[in-house]
Structures are given as structure tokens and as C-alpha cells.
C-alpha positions in Angstrom: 169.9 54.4 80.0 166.7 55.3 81.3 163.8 53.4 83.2 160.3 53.8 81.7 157.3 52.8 83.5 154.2 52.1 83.0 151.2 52.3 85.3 147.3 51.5 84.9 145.8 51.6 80.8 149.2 53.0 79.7 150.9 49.3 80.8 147.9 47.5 79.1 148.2 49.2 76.0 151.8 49.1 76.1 152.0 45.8 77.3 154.9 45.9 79.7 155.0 47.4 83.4 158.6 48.9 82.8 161.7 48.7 80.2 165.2 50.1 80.3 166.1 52.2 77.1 168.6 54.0 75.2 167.0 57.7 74.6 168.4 61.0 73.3 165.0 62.5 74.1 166.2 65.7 76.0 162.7 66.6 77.2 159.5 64.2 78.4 158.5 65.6 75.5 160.9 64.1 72.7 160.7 60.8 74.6 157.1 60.6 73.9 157.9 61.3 70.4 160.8 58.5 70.5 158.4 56.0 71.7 155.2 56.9 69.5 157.2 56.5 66.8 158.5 52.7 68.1 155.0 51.0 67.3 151.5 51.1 67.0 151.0 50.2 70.8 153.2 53.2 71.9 151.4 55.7 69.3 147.9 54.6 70.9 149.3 54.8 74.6 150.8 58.6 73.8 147.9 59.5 71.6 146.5 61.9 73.9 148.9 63.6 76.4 146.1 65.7 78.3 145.2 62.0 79.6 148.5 61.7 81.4 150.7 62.5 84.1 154.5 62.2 84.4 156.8 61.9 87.5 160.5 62.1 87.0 162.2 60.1 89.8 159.4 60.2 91.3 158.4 64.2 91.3 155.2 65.2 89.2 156.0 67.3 86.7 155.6 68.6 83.3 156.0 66.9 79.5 158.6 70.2 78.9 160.8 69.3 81.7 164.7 67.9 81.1 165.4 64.3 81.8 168.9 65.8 82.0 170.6 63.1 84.9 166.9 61.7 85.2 166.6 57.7 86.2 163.4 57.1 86.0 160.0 58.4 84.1 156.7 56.6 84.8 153.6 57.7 83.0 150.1 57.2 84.2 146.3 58.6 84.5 145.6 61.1 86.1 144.7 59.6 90.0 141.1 60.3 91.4 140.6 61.0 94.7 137.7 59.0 96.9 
């Protein structure tokens, strides 16, 4: 099990801060894929990539990365500085 969250337009188009699933994604990657293929709320929120950042327990880093003994991904926009 793995916790997904969900932080500024990706939780409103998603509709749900965070969710615990089941995943045999290997990479940020496949679990993209995994939940753009769930529903058309997912496929909207994943539709462009380029427009998000990923931290894996916490640590930016990349959609190729492992979630190999990972606990938590949260996705989000990229933050602006001000």
C-alpha cells in the first residue's frame, strides 16, 4: 500500500486530498499510468506531466524514479516563488 496525495488543482480535479492504494506501478511513471487509466478525473489531473512535480517521501524528484520501499507520493504544481 501506498499513500497518494494530492495538493492544489491536482486535489480539485481529483477530488480528494489523499487515498491509500494497492499499486504494482514500479516507477512514478507506471503509477501515473495506473491512475489515468482509473477515471476520467485522474486522466485530466495526469494529462500533462510537464505541469507537475513529485516528491517521494517527501524528496523532489523525477516521474522515472522507483517507488521501490516508497510510502508516500504527493503530486502538485510546480511552486512560485514571491
Amino acid at each position: 500500500m501506498i499513500d497518494v496525495l494530492y495538493f492544489a488543482w491536482v486535489r480539485e480535479r481529483i477530488g480528494v486530498p489523499r487515498e491509500r492504494i494497492e499499486t504494482s506501478a514500479v516507477t512514478v511513471a507506471d503509477l501515473v499510468e495506473e491512475l489515468k487509466a482509473r477515471e476520467d478525473r485522474y486522466a485530466a489531473a495526469f494529462a500533462d506531466t510537464s505541469a507537475l512535480r513529485v516528491a517521494l517521501d517527501q524528496e523532489l524528484t523525477e516521474f522515472s524514479a522507483s517507488l521501490s520501499g516508497v510510502r508516500e507520493v504527493a503530486f502538485f504544481p510546480p511552486m512560485t516563488g514571491g
